[in-house]
C-alpha positions as YAML, in Angstrom:
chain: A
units: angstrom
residues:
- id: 1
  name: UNK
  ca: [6.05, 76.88, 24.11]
- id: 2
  name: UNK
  ca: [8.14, 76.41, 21.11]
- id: 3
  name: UNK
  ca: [12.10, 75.58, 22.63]
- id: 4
  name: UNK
  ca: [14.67, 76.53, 20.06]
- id: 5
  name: UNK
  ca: [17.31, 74.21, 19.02]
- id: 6
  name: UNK
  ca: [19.82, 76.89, 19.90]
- id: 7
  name: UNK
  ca: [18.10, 76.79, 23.41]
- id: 8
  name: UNK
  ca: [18.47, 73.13, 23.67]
- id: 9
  name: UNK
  ca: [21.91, 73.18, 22.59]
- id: 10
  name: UNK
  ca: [22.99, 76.09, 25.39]
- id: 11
  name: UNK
  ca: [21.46, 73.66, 28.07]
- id: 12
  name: UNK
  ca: [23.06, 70.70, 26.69]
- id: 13
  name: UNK
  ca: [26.37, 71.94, 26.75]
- id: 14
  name: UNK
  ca: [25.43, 73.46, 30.30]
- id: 15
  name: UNK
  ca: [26.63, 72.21, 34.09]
- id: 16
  name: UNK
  ca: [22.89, 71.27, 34.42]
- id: 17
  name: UNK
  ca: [20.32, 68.61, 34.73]
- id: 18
  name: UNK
  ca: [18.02, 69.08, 32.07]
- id: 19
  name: UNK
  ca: [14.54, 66.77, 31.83]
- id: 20
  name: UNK
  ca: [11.79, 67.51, 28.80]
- id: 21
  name: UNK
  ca: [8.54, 66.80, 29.54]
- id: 22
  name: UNK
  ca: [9.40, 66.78, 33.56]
- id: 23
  name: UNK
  ca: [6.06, 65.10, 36.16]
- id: 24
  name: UNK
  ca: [6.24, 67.95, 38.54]
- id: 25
  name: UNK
  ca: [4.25, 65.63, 40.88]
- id: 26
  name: UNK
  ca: [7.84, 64.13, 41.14]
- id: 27
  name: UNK
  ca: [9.62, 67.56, 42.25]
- id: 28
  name: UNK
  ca: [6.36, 68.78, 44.76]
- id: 29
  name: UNK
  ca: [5.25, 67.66, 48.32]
- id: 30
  name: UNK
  ca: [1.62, 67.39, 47.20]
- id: 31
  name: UNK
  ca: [2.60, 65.35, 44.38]
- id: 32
  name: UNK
  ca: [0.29, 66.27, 42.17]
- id: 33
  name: UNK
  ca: [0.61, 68.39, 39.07]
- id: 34
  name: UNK
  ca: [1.20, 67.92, 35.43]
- id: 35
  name: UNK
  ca: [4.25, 68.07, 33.32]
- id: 36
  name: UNK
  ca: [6.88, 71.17, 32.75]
- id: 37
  name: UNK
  ca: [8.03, 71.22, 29.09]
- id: 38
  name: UNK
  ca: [11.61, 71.94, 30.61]
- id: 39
  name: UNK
  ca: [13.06, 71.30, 33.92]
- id: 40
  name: UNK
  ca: [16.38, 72.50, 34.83]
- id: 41
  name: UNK
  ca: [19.00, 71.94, 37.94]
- id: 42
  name: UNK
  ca: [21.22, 74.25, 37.69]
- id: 43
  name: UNK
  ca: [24.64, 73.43, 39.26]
- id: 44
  name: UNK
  ca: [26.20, 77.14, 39.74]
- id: 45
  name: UNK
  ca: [24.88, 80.75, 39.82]
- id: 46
  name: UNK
  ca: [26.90, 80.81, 36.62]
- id: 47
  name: UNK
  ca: [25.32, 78.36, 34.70]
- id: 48
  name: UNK
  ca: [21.81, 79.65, 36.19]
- id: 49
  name: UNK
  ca: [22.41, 82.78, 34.71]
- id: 50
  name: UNK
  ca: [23.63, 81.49, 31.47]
- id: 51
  name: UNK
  ca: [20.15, 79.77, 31.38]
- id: 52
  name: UNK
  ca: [18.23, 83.09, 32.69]
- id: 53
  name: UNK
  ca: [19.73, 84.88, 29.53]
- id: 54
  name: UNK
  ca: [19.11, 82.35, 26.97]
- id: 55
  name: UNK
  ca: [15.67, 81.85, 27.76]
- id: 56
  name: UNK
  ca: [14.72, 85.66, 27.89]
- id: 57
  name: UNK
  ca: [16.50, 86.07, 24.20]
- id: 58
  name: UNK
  ca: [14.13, 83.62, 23.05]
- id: 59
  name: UNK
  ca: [10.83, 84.78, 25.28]
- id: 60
  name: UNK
  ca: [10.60, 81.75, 26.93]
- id: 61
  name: UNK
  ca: [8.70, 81.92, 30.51]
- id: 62
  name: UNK
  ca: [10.83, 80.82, 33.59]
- id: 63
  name: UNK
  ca: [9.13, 79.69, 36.87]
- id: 64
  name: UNK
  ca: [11.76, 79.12, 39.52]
- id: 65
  name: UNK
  ca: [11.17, 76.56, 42.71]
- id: 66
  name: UNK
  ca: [13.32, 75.26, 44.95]
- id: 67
  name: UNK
  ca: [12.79, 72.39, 47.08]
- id: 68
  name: UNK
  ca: [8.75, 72.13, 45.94]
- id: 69
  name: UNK
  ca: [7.07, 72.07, 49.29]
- id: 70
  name: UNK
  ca: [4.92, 74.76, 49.28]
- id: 71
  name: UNK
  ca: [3.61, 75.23, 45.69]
- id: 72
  name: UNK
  ca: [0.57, 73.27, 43.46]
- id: 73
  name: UNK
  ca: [0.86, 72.78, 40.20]
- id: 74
  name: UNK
  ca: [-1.85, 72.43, 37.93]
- id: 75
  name: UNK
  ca: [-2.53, 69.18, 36.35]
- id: 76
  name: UNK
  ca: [-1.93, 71.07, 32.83]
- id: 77
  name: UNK
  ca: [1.57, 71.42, 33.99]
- id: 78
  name: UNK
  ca: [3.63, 74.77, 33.72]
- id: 79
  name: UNK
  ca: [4.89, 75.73, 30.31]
- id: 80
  name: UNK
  ca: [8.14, 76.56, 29.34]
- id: 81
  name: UNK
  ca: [11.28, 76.65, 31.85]
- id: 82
  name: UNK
  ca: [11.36, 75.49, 35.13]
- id: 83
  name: UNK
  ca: [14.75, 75.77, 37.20]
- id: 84
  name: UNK
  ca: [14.95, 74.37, 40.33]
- id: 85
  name: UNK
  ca: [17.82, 75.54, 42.65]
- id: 86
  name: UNK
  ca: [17.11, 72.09, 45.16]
- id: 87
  name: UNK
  ca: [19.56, 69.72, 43.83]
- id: 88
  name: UNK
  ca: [21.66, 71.96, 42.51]
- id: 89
  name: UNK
  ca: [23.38, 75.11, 44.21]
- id: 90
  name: UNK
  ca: [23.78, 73.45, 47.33]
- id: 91
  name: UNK
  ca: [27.39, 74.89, 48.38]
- id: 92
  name: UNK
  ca: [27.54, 75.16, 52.54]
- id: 93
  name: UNK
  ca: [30.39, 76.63, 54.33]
- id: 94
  name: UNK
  ca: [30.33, 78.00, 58.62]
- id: 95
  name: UNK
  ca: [32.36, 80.78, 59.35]
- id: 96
  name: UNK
  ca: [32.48, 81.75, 62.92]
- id: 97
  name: UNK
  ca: [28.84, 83.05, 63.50]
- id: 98
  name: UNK
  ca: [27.56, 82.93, 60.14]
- id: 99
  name: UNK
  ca: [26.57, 80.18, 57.96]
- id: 100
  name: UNK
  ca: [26.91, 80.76, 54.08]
- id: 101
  name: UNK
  ca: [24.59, 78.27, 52.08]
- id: 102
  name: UNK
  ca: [23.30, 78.56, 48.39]
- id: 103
  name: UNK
  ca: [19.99, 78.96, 47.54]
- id: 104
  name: UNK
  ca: [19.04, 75.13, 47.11]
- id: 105
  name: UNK
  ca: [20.19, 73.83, 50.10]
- id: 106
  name: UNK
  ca: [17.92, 72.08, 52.50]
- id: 107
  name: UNK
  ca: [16.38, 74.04, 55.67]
- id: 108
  name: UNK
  ca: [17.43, 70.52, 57.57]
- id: 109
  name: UNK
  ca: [20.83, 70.75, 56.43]
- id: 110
  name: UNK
  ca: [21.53, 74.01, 57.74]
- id: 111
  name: UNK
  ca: [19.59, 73.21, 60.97]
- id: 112
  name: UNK
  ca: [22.28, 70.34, 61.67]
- id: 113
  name: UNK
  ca: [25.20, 72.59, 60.47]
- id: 114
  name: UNK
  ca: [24.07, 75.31, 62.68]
- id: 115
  name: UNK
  ca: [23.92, 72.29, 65.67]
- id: 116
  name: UNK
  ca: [27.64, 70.90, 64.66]
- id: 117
  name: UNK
  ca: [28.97, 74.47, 65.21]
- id: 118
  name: UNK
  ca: [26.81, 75.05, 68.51]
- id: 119
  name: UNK
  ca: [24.90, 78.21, 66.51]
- id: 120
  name: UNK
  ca: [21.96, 78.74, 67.75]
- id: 121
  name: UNK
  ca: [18.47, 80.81, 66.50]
- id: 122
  name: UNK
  ca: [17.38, 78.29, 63.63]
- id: 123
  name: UNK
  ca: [15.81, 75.66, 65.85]
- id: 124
  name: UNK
  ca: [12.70, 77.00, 64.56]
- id: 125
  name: UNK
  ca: [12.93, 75.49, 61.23]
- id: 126
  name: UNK
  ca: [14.04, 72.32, 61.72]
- id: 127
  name: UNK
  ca: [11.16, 70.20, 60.21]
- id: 128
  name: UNK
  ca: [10.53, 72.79, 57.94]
- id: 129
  name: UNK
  ca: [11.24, 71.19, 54.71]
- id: 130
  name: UNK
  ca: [11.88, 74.05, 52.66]
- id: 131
  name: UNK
  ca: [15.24, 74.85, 50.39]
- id: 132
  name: UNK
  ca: [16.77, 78.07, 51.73]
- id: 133
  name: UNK
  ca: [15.93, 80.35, 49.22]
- id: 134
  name: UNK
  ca: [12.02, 79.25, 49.06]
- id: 135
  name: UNK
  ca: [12.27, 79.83, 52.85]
- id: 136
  name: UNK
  ca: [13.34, 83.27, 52.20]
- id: 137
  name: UNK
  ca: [11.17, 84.43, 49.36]
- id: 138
  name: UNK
  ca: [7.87, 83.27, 52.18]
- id: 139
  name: UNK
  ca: [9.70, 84.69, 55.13]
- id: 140
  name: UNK
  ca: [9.37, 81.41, 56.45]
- id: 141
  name: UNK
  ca: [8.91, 80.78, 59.84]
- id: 142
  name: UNK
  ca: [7.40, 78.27, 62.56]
- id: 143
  name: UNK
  ca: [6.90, 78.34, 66.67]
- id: 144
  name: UNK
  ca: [7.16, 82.28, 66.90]
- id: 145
  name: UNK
  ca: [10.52, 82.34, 64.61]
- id: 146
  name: UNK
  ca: [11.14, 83.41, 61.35]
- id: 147
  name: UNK
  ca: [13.88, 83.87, 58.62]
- id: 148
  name: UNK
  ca: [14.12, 87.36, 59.21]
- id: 149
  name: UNK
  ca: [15.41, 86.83, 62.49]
- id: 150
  name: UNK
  ca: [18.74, 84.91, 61.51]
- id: 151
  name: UNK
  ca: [19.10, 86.39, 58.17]
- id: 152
  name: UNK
  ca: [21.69, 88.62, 57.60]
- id: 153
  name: UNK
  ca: [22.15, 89.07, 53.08]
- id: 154
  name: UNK
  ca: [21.17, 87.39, 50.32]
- id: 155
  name: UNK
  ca: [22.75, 87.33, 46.87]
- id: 156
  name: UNK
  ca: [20.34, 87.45, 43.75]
- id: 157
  name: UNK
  ca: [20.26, 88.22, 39.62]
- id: 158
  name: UNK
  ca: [18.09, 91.03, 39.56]
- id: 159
  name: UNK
  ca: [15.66, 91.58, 36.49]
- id: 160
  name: UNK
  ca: [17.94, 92.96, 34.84]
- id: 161
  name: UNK
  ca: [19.58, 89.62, 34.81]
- id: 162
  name: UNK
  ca: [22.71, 90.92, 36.87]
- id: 163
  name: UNK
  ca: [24.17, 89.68, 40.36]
- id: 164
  name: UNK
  ca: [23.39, 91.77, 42.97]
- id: 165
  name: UNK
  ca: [23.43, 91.71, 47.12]
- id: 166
  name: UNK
  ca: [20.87, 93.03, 49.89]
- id: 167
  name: UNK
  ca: [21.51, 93.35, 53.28]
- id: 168
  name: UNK
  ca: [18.38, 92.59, 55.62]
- id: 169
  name: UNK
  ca: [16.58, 95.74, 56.01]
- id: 170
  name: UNK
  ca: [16.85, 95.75, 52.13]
- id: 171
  name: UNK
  ca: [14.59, 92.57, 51.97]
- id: 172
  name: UNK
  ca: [11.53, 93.62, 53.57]
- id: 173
  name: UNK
  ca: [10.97, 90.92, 55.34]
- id: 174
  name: UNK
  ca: [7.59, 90.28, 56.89]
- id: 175
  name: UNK
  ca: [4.72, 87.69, 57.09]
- id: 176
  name: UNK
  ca: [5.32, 85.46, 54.48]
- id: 177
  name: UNK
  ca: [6.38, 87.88, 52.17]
- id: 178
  name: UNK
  ca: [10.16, 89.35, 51.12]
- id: 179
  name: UNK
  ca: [11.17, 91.93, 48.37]
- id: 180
  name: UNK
  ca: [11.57, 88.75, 46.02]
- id: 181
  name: UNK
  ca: [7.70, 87.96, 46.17]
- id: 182
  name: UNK
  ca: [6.11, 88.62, 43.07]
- id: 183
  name: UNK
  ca: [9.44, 89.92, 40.98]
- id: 184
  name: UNK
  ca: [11.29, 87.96, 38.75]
- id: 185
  name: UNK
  ca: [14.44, 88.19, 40.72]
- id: 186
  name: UNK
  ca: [16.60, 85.04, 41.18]
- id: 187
  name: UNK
  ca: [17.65, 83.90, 44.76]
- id: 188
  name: UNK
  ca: [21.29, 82.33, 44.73]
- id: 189
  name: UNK
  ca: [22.38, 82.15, 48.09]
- id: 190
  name: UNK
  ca: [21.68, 83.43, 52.05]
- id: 191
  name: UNK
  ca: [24.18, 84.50, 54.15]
- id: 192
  name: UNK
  ca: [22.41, 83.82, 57.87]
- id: 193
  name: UNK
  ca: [23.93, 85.65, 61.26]
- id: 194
  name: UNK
  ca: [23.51, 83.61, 64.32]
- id: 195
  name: UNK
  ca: [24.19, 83.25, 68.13]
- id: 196
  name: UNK
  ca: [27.03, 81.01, 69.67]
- id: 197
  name: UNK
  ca: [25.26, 78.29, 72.09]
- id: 198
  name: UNK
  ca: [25.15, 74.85, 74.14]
- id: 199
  name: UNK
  ca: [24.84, 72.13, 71.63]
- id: 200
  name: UNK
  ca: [22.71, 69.70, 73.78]
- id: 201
  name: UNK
  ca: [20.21, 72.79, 74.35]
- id: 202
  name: UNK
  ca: [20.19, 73.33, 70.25]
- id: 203
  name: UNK
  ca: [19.39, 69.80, 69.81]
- id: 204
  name: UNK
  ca: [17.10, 69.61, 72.74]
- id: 205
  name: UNK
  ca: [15.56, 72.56, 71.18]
- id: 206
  name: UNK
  ca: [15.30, 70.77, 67.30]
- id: 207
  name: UNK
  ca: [13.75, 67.88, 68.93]
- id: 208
  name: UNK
  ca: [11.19, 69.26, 70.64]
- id: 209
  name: UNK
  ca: [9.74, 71.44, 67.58]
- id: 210
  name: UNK
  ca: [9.87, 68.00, 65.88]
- id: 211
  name: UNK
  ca: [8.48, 66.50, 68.23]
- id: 212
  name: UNK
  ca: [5.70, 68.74, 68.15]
- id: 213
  name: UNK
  ca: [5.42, 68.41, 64.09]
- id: 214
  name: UNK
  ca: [5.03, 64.86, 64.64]
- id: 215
  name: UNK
  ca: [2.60, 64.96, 67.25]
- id: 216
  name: UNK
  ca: [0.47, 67.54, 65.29]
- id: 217
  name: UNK
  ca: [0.74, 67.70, 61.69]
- id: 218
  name: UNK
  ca: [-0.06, 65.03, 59.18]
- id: 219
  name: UNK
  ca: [3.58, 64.37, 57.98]
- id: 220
  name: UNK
  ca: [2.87, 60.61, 56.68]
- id: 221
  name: UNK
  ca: [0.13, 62.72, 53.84]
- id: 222
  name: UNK
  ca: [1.43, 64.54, 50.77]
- id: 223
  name: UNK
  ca: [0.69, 67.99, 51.83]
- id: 224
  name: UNK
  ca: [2.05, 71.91, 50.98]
- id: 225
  name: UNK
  ca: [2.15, 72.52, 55.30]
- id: 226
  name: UNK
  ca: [0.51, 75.33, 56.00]
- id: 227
  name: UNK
  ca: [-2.33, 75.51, 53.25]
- id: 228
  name: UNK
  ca: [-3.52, 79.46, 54.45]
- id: 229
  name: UNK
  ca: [-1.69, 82.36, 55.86]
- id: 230
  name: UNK
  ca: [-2.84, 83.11, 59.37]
- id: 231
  name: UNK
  ca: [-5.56, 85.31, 59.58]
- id: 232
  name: UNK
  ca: [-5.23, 88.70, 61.72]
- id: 233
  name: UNK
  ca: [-6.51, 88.22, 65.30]
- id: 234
  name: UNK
  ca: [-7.35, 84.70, 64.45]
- id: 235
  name: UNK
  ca: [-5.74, 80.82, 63.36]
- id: 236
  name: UNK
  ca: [-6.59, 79.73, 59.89]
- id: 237
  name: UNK
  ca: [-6.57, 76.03, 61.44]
- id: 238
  name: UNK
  ca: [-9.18, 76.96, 64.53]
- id: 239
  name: UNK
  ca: [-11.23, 78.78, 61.67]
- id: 240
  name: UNK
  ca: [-11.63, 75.88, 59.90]
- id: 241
  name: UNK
  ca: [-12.06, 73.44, 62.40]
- id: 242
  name: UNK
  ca: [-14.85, 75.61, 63.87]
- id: 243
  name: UNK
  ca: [-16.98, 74.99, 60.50]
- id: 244
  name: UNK
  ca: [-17.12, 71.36, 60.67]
- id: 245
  name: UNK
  ca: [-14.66, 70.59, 58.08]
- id: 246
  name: UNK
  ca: [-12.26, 68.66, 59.53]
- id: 247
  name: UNK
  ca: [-12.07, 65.63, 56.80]
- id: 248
  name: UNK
  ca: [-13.74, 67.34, 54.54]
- id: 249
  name: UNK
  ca: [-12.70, 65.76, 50.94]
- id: 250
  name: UNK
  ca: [-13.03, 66.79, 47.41]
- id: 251
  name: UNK
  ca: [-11.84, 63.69, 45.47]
- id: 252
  name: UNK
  ca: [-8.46, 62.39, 46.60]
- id: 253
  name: UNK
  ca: [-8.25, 65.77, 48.70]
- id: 254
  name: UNK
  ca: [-8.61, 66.35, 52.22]
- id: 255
  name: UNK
  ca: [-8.59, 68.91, 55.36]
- id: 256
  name: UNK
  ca: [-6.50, 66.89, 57.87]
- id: 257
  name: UNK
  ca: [-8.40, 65.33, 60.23]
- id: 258
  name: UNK
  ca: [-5.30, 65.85, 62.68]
- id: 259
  name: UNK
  ca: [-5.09, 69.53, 61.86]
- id: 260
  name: UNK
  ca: [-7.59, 71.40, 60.15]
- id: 261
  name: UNK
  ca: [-5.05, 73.76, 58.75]
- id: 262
  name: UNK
  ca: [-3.20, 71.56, 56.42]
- id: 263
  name: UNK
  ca: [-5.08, 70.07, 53.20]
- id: 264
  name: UNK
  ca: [-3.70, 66.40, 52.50]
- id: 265
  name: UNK
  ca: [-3.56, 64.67, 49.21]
- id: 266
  name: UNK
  ca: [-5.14, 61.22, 50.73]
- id: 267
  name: UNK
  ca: [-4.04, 59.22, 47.78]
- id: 268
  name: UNK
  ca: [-5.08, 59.93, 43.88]
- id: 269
  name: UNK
  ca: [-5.37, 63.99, 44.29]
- id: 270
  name: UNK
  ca: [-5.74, 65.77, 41.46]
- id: 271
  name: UNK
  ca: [-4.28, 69.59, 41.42]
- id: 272
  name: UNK
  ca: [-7.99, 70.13, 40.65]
- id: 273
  name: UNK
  ca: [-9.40, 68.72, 43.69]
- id: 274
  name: UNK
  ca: [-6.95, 70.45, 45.98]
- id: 275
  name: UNK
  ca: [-7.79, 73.94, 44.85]
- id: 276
  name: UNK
  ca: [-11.86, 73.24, 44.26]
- id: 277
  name: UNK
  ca: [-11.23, 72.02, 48.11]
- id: 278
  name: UNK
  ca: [-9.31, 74.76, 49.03]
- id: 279
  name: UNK
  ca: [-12.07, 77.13, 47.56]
- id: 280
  name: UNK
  ca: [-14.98, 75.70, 49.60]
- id: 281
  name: UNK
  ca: [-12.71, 75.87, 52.71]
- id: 282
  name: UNK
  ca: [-12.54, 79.90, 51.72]
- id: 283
  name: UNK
  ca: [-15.83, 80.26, 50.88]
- id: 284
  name: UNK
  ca: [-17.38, 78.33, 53.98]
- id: 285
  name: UNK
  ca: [-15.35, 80.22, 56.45]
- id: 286
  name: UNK
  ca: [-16.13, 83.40, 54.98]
- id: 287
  name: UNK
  ca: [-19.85, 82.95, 55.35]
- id: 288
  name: UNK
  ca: [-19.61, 81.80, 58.76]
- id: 289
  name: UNK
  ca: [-16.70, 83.70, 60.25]
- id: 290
  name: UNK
  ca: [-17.04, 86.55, 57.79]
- id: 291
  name: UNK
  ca: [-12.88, 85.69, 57.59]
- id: 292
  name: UNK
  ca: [-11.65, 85.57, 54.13]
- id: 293
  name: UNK
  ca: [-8.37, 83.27, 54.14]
- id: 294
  name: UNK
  ca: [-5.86, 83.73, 52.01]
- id: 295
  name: UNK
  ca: [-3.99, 80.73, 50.79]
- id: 296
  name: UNK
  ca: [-0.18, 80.51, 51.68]
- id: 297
  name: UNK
  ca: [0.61, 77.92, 48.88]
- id: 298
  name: UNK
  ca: [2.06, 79.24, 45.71]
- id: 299
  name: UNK
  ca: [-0.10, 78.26, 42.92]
- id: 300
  name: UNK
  ca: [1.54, 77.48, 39.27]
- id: 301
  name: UNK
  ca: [0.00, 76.72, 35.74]
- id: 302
  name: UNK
  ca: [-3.65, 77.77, 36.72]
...
């Protein structure tokens, strides 16, 4: 996709971090994935939409990502724009019982805000390592807790390329999915509501769900987490695990021997390997649980 010298010229002069010809193995948890011809860090909703507008007057594409840890990139890369809010809108502030964070800010971050100011109902995603707005746009959640139970608005440019605020009920919030899913809306910030509580039970709390993480999930393996959404009535992980393919491989690709759930890159992945693996692991369950999984990554360039 052809970039304009006017284009180039608006994100030079831009509060941004601008890199041509970006590895997005460098800016993804699987770390794998080919180049984007532009990748942007926007530093303010301001300059993001400044960047929004310039590239729709010139019909270049925009993919948006945040901190990269639940998305696969193809190894032909993703062409045109990418902005990535991680890195860049990453203003924070506490204010009695809510906590006010743009859209790139770290779930961890948050987590140890919320624990500073003895707020508690975010323990849950401690570990997750998700930017706030990805976590929204998934509904994420872990160990029966989800965003839409601490979220209380979000800010957003709409299509039309204008700011614009939703309360929760607005969001439709539910497994793994908000009213962002799918649209070309912008996330630029999360207002979450929480609960005043004991500070040693919040941290008591944090370290036992990463306690757990350690104990279960392959952390020291690139991964995406979660690789399926759970299955109604059943566990995507217990699924798998049932059909024998625990360390299963497809080149540098792998179902975690620790937890059949989560596909690994092992070392020398290719995007290409992860989603020919994740297709057998679809295809195999499906024709011996007669359960067709659906995957929970977000898949770019393919």
């Amino acid at each position: 996709m052809l970039l304009t010298d006017s284009f180039k010229r608006v994100v030079s002069q831009a509060d941004c971090e601008a890199v041509y010809d970006a590895p997005m193995r460098e800016y993804t948890s699987f770390k794998v994935g080919g180049n984007a011809d532009l990748l942007i860090t926007p530093n303010s909703e301001q300059v993001l939409s400044g960047i929004l507008r310039a590239a729709r007057a010139i019909g270049v594409p925009v993919t948006i990502i945040g901190n990269g840890s639940n998305l696969l990139v193809s190894d032909n890369g993703v062409r045109g724009v990418v902005i990535r809010t991680a890195g860049g809108l990453l203003d924070l502030r506490c204010e009695g019982n809510f906590i006010h964070c743009a859209a790139g800010v770290s779930l961890k971050r948050v987590c140890l805000a919320a624990l500073e100011h003895s707020l508690t109902g975010l323990e849950f995603a401690y570990g997750i390592p998700a930017s706030v707005g990805g976590a929204l746009y998934m509904n994420a959640g872990a160990y029966c807790g989800e965003m839409k139970d601490v979220v209380f608005s979000a800010r957003y440019i709409n299509e039309e390329l204008a700011p614009e605020e939703a309360a929760l009920p607005d969001l439709q919030l539910s497994y793994r999915h908000s009213v962002f899913s799918g649209s070309e809306c912008v996330i630029t910030s999360v207002t979450l509501r929480l609960e005043r509580g004991d500070a040693a039970a919040i941290r008591e709390k944090m370290d036992d769900f990463m306690g757990r993480r350690k104990e279960k999930q392959p952390l020291e393996f690139p991964s995406a987490g979660s690789t399926f959404k759970r299955p109604e009535g059943h566990f995507a992980g217990a699924l798998i695990d049932q059909c024998g393919l625990k360390g299963f491989a497809v080149g540098g690709a792998q179902v975690s021997e620790k937890h059949a759930g989560f596909i690994i890159n092992r070392g020398g992945a290719t995007a290409e390997d992860i989603l020919r693996l994740i297709e057998h692991v679809k295809a195999t369950v499906y024709a011996e649980k007669g359960v067709m999984l659906e995957p929970e990554v977000r898949m770019l360039g393919f």
